[in-house]
N, CA, C and O of each residue as an XYZ file, in Angstrom:
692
protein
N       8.153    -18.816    -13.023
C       6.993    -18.760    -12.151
C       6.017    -17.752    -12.747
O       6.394    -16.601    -12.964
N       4.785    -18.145    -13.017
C       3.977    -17.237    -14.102
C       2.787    -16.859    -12.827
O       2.236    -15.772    -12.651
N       2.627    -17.982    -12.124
C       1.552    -17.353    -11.268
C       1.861    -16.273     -9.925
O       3.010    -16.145     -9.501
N       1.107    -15.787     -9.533
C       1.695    -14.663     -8.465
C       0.426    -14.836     -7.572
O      -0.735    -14.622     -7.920
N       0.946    -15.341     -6.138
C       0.000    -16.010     -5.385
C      -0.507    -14.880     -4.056
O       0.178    -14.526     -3.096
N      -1.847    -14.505     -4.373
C      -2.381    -13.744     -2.985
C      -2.606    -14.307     -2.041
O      -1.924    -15.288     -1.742
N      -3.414    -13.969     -1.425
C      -3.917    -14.297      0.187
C      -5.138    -15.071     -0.335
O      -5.833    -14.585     -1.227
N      -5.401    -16.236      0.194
C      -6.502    -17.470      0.131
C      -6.681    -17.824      1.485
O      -5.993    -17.670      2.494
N      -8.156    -18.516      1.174
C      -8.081    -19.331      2.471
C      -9.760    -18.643      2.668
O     -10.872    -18.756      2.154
N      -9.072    -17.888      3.764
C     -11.001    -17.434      5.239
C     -10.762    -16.120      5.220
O     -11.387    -15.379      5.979
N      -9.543    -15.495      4.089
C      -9.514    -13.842      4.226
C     -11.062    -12.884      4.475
O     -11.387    -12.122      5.385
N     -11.819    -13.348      3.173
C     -13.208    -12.756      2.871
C     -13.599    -12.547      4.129
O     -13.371    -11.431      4.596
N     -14.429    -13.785      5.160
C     -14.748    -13.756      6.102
C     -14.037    -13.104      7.667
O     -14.392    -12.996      8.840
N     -13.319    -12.910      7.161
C     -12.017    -12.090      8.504
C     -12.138    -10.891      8.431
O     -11.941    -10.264      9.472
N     -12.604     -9.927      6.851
C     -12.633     -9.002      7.475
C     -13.782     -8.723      7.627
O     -13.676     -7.573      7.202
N     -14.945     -8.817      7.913
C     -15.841     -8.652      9.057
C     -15.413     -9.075     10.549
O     -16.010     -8.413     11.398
N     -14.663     -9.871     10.977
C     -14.514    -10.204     11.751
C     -13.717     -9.696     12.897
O     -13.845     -9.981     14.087
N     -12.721     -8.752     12.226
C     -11.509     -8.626     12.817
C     -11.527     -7.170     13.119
O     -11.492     -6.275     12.275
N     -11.605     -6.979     14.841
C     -11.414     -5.076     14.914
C     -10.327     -5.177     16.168
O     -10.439     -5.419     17.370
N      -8.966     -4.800     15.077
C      -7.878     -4.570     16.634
C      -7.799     -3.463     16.277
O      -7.905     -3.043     15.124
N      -7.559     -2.751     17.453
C      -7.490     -1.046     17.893
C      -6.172     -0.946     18.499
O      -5.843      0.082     19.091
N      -5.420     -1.918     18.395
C      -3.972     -1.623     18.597
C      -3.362     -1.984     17.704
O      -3.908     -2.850     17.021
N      -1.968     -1.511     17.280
C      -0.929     -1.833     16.674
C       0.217     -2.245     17.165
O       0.819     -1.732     18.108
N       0.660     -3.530     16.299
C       1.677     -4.304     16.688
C       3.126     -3.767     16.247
O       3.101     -2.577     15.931
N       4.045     -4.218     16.181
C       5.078     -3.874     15.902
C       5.536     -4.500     14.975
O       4.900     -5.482     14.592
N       6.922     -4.100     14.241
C       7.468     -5.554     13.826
C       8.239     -6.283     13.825
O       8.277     -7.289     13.117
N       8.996     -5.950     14.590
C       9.689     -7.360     15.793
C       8.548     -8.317     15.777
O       8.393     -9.174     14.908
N       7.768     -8.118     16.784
C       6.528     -9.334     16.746
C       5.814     -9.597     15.066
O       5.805    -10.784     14.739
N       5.587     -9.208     14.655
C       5.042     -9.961     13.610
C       6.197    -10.447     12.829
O       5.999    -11.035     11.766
N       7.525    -10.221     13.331
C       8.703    -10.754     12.463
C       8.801    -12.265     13.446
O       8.907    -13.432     13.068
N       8.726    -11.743     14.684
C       9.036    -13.406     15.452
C       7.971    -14.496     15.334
O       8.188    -15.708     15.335
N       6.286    -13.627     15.189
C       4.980    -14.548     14.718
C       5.771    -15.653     13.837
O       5.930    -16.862     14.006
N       6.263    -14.637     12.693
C       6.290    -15.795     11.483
C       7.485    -16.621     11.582
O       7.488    -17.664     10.928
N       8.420    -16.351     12.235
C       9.570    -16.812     12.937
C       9.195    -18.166     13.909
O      10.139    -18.870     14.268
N       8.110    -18.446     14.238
C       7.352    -19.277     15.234
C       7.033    -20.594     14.285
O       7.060    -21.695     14.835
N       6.692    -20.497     12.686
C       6.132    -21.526     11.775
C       7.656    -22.345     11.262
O       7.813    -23.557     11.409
N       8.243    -21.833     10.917
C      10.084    -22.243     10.302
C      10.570    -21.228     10.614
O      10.184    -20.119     10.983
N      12.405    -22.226     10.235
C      13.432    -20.822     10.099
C      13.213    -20.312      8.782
O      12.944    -21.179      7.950
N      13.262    -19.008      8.335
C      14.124    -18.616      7.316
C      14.849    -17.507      7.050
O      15.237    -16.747      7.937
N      15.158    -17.289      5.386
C      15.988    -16.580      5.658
C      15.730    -14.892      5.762
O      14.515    -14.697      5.800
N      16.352    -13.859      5.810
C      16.165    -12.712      5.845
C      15.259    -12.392      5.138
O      14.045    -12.487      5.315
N      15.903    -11.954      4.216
C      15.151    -11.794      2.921
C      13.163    -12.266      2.880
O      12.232    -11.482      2.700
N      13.113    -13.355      3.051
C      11.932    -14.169      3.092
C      10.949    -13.218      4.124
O       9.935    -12.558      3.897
N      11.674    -13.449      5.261
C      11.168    -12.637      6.612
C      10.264    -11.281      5.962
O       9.057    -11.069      5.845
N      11.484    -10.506      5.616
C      11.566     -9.299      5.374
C       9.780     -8.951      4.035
O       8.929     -8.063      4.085
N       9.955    -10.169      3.039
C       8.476     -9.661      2.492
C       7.417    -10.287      2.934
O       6.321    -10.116      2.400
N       7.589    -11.066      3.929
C       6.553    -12.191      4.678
C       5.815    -10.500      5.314
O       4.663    -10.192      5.009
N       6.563     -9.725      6.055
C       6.360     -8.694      6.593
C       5.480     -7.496      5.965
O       4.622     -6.750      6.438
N       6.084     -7.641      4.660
C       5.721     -6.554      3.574
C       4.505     -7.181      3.943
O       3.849     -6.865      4.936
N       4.199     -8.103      3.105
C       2.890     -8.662      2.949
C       1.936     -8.512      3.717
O       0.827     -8.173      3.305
N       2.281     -8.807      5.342
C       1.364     -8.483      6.346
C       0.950     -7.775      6.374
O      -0.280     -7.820      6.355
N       1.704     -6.395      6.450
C       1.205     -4.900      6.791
C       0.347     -4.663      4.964
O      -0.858     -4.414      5.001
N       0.962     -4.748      3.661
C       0.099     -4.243      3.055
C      -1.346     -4.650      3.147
O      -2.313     -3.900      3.282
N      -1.333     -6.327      3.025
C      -2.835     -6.868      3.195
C      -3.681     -6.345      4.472
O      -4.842     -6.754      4.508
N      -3.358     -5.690      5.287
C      -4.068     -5.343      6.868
C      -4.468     -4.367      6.638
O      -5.620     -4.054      6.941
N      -3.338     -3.288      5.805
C      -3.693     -1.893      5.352
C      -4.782     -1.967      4.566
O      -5.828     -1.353      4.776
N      -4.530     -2.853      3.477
C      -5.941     -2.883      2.261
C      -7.551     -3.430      3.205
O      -8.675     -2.987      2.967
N      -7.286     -4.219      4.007
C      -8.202     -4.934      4.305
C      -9.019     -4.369      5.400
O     -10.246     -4.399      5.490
N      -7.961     -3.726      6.415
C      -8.884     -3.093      7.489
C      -8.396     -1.128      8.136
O      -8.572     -0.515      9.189
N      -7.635     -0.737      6.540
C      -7.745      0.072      6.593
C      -6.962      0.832      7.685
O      -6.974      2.001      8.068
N      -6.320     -0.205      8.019
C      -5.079      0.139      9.606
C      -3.876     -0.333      8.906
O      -3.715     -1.140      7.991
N      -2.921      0.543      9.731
C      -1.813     -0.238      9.923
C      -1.272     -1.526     11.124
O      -1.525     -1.556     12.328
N      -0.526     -2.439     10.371
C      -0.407     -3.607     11.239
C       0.877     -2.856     12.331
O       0.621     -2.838     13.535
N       1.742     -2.474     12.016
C       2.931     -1.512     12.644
C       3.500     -0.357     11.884
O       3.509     -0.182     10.666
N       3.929      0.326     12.750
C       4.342      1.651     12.234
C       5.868      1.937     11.726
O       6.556      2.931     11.495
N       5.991      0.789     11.688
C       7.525      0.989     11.326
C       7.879      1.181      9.415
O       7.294      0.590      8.507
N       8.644      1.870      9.334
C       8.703      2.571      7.865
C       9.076      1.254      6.869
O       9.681      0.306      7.368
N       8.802      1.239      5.848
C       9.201      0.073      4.768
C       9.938      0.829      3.359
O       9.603      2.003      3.194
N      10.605      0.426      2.660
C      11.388      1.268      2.102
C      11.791      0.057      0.448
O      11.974     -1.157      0.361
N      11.780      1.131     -0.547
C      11.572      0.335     -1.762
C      13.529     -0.317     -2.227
O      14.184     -0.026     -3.228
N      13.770     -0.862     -1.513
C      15.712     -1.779     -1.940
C      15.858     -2.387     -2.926
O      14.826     -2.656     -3.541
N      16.792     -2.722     -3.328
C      16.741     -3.293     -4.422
C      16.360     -4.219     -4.513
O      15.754     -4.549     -5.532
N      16.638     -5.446     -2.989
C      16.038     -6.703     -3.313
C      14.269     -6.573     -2.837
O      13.900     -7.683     -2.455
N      13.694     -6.050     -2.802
C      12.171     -5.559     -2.558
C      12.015     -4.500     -1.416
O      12.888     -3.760     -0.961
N      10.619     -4.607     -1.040
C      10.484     -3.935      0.360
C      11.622     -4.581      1.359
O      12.414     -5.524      1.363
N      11.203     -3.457      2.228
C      12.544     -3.984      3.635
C      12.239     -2.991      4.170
O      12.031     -2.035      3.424
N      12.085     -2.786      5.626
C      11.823     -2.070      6.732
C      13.255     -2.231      7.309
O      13.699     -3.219      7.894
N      13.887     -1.072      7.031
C      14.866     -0.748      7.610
C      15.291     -1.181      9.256
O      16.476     -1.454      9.449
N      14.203     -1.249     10.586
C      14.003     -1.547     11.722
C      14.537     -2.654     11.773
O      15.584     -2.941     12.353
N      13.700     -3.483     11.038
C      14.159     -4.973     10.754
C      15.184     -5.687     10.385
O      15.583     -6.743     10.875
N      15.639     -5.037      9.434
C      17.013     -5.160      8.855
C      18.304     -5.365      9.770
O      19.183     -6.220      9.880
N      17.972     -4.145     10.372
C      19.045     -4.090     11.110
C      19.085     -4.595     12.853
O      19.888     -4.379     13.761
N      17.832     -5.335     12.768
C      17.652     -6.249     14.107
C      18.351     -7.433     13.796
O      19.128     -8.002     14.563
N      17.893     -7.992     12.009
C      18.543     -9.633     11.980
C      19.659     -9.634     10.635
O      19.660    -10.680      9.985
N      20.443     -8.723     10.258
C      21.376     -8.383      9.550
C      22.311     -9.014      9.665
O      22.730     -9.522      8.625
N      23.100     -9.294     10.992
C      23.888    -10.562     11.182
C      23.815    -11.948     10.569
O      24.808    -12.593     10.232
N      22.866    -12.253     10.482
C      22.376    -13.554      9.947
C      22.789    -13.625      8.317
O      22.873    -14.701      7.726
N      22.989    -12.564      7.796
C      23.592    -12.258      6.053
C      22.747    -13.199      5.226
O      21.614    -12.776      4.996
N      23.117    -14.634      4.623
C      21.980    -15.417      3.964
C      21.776    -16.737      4.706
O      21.576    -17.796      4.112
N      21.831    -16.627      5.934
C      21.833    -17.636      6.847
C      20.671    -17.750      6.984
O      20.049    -16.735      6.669
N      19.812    -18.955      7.491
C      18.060    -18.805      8.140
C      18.249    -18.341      9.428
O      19.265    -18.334     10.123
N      17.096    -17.944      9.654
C      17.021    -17.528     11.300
C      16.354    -18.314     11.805
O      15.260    -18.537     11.287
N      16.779    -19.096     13.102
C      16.366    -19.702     13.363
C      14.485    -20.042     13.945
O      13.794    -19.098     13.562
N      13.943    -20.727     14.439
C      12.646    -20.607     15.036
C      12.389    -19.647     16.284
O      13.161    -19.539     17.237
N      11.264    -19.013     16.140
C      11.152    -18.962     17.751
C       9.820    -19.457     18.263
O       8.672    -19.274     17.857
N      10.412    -20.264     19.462
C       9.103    -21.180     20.466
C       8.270    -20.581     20.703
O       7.292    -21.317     20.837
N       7.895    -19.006     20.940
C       7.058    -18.362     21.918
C       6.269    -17.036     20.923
O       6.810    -16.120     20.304
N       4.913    -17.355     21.066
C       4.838    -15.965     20.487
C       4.781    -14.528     21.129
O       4.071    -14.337     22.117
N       5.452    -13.621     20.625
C       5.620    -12.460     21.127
C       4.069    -12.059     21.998
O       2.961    -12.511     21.712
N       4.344    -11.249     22.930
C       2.787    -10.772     23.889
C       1.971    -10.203     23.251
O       0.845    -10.373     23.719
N       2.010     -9.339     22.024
C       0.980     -8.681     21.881
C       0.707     -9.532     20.372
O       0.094     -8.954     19.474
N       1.215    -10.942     20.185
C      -0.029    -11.247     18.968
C      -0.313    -12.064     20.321
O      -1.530    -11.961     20.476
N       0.133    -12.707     21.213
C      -0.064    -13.962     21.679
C      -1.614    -13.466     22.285
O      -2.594    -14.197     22.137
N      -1.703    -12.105     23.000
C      -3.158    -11.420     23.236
C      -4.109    -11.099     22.496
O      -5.269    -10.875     22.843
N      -3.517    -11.054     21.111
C      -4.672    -10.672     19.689
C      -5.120    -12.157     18.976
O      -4.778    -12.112     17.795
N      -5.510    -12.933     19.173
C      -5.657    -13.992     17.881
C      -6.075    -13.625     17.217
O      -5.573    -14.205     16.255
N      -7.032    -12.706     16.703
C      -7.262    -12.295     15.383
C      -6.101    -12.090     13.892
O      -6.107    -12.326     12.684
N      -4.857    -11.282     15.333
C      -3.975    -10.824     14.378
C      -3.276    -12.018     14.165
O      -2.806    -12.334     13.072
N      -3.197    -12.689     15.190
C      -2.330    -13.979     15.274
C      -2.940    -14.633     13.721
O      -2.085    -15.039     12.933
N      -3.965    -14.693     13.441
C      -4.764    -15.711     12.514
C      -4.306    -15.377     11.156
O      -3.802    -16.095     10.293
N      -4.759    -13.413     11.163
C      -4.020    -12.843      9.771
C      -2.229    -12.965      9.889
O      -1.502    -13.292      8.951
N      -1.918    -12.726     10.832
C      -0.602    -13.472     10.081
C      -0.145    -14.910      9.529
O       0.472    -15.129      8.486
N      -0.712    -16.074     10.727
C      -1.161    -17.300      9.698
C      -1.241    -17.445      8.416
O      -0.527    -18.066      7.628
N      -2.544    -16.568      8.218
C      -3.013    -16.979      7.021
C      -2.256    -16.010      5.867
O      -2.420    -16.403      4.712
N      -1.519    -14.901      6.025
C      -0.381    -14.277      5.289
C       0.514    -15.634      5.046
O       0.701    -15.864      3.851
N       1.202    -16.736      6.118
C       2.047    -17.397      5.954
C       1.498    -18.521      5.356
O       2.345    -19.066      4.649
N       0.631    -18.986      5.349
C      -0.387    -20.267      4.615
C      -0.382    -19.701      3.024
O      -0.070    -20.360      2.031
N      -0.760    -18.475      3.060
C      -0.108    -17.849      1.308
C       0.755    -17.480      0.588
O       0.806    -17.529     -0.640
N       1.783    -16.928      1.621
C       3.138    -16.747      0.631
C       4.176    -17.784      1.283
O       5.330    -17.852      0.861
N       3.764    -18.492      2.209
C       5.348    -18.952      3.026
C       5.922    -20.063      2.092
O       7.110    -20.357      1.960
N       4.771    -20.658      1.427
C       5.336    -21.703      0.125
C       6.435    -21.065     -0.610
O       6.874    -21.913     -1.386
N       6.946    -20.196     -0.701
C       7.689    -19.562     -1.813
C       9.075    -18.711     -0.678
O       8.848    -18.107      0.370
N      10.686    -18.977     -1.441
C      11.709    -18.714     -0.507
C      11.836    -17.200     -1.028
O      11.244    -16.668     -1.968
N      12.709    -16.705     -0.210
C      12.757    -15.452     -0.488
C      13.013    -14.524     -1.847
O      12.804    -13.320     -2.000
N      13.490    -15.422     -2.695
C      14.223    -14.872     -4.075
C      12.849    -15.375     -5.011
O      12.954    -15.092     -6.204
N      11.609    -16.069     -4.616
C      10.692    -16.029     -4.877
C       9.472    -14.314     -4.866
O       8.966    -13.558     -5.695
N       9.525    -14.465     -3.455
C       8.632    -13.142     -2.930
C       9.108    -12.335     -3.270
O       8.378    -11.367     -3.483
N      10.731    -12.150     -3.575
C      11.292    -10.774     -4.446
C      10.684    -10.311     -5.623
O      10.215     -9.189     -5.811
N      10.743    -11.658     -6.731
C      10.174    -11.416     -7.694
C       9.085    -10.836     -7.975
O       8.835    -10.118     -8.943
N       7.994    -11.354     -6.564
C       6.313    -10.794     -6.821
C       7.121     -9.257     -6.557
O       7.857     -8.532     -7.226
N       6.888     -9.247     -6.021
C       7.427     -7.682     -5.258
C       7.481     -7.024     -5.897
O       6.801     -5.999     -5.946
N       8.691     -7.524     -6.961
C       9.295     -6.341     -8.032
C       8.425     -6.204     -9.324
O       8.784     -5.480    -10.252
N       7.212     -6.963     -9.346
C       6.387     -7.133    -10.529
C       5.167     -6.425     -9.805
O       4.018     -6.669    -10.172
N       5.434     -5.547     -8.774
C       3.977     -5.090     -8.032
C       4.260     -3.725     -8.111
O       5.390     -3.256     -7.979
N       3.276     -3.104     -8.319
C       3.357     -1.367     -8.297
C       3.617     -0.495     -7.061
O       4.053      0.628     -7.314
N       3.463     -0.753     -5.996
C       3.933     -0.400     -4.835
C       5.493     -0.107     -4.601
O       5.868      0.932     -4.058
N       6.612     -1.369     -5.174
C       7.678     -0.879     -5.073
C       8.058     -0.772     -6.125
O       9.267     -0.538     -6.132
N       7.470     -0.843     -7.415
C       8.175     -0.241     -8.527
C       8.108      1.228     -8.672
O       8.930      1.952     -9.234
N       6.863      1.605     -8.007
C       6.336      3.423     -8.332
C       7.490      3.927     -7.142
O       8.342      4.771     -7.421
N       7.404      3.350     -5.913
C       8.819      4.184     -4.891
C       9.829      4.537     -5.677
O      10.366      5.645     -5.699
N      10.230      3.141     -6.650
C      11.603      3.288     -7.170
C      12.209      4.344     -8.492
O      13.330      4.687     -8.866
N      10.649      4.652     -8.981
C      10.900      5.739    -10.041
C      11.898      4.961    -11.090
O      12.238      3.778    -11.127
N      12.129      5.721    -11.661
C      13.264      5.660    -12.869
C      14.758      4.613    -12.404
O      15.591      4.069    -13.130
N      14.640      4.642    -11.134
C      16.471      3.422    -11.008
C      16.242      2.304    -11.570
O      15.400      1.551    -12.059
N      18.027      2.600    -11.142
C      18.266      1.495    -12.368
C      17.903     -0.229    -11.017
O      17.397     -0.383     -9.905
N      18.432     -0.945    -11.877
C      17.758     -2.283    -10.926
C      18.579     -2.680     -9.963
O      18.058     -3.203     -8.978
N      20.409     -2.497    -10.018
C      20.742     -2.136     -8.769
C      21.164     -0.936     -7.981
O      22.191     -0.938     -7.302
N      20.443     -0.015     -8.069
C      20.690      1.552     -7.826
C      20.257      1.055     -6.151
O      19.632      0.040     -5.843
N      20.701      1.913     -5.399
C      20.307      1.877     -4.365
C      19.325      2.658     -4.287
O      19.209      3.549     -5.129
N      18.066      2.453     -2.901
C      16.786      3.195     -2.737
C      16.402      3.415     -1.336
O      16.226      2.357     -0.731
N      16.246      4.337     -0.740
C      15.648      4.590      0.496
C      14.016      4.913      0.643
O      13.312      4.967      1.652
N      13.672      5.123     -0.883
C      12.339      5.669     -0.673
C      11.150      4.632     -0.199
O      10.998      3.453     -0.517
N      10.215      5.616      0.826
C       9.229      4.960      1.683
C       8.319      4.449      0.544
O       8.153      5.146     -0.457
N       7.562      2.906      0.717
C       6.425      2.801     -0.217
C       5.578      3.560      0.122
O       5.671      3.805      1.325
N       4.683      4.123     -0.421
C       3.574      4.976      0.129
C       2.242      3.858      0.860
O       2.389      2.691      0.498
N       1.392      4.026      1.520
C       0.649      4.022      1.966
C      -0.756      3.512      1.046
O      -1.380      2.454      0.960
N      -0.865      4.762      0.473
C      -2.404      4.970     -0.881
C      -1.699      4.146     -1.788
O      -2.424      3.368     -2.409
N      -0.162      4.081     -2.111
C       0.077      3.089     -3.529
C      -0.248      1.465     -2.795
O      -0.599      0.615     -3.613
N      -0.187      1.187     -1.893
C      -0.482     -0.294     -1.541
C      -2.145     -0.086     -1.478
O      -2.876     -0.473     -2.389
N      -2.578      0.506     -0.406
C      -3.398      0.358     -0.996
C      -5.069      0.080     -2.391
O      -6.097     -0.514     -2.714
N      -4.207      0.960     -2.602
C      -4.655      1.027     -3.917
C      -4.589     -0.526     -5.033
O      -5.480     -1.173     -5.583
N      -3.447     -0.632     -5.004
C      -2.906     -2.028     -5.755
C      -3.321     -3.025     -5.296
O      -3.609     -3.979     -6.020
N      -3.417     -3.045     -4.344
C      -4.311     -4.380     -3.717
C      -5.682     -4.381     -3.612
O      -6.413     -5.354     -3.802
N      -5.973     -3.400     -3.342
C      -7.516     -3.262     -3.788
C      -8.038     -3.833     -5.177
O      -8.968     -4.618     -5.363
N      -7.243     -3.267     -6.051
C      -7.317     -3.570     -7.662
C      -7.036     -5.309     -7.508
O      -7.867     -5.977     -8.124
N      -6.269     -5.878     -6.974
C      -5.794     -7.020     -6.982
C      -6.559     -8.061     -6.735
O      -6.469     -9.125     -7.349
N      -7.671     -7.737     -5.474
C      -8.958     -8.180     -4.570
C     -10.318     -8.215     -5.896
O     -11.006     -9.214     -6.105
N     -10.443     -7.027     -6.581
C     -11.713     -6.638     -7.203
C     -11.360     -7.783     -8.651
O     -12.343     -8.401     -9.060
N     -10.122     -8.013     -9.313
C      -9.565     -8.630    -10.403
C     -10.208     -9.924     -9.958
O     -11.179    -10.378    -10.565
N      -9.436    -10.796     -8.424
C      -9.907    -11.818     -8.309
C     -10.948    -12.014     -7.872
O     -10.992    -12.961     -7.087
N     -12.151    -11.326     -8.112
C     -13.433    -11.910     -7.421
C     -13.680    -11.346     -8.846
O     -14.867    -11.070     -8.675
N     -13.478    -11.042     -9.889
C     -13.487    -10.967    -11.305
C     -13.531    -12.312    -11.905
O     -14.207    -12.597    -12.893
N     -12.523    -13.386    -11.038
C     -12.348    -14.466    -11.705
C     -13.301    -15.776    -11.633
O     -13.042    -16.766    -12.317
């Protein structure tokens, strides 16, 4: 896989558009995307990454406050983990309903959409790969080795940053 696929679509135009003054969690933006298919952990887990970095780059907020942490198999928010951990490499199943606080935001409802309209094509051992080819969790991980274990938080300014660069490249193109 040579290409490494961003966010497309009506992004440009969204962020003018979009001012939430609350923050979601991520349970809900884990069950949002939980609402389109099942899948599996893993998948979930950078569907998630993805959300919160692109929200961070884009509107300069965080989507939830819950910590994300550089693992071996990519980002992973520990919170999360250990909500659908049972499931091991099983899919998780759908859920019918969207959680209350996107079901009250459509805005956010839309950016997560359109997060899943861009990476959801690709299974989880896919989105690993981007992951691990992105500076955000390679700089957490420092010097380990590739299965060393890692607790360290991605930073904040390193996503941002990288995606910014990522945004300015493709309107380069």
């Amino acid at each position: 896989m040579a290409k490494i696929y961003y966010l497309r679509g009506k992004m440009g135009n969204m962020m003018a558009t979009v001012e939430v003054e609350t923050v979601t969690n991520v349970y809900d933006v884990a069950k949002t995307f939980l609402t389109f298919e099942p899948m599996t952990h893993k998948k979930l887990q950078k569907l998630c990454y993805y959300a919160y970095s692109w929200y961070l780059t884009l509107y300069g907020k965080r989507l939830f406050n819950n910590r994300i942490e550089a693992w071996v198999h990519g980002p992973v928010c520990p919170d999360l983990y250990h909500e659908y951990k049972h499931y091991g490499w099983q899919e998780i199943e759908t859920v019918n309903e969207l959680p209350k606080s996107i079901a009250e935001n459509p805005d956010v409802y839309e950016f997560i959409k359109e997060v899943f309209e861009s990476y959801g094509h690709l299974n989880g051992d896919e989105l690993e790969y981007l992951t691990h080819m992105e500076e955000p969790w390679k700089e957490a991980r420092g010097n380990l080795g590739e299965l060393e274990p890692c607790t360290e938080k991605i930073k904040d300014e390193v996503i941002i940053r990288f995606y910014r660069k990522v945004l300015e490249d493709e309107q380069k193109d």
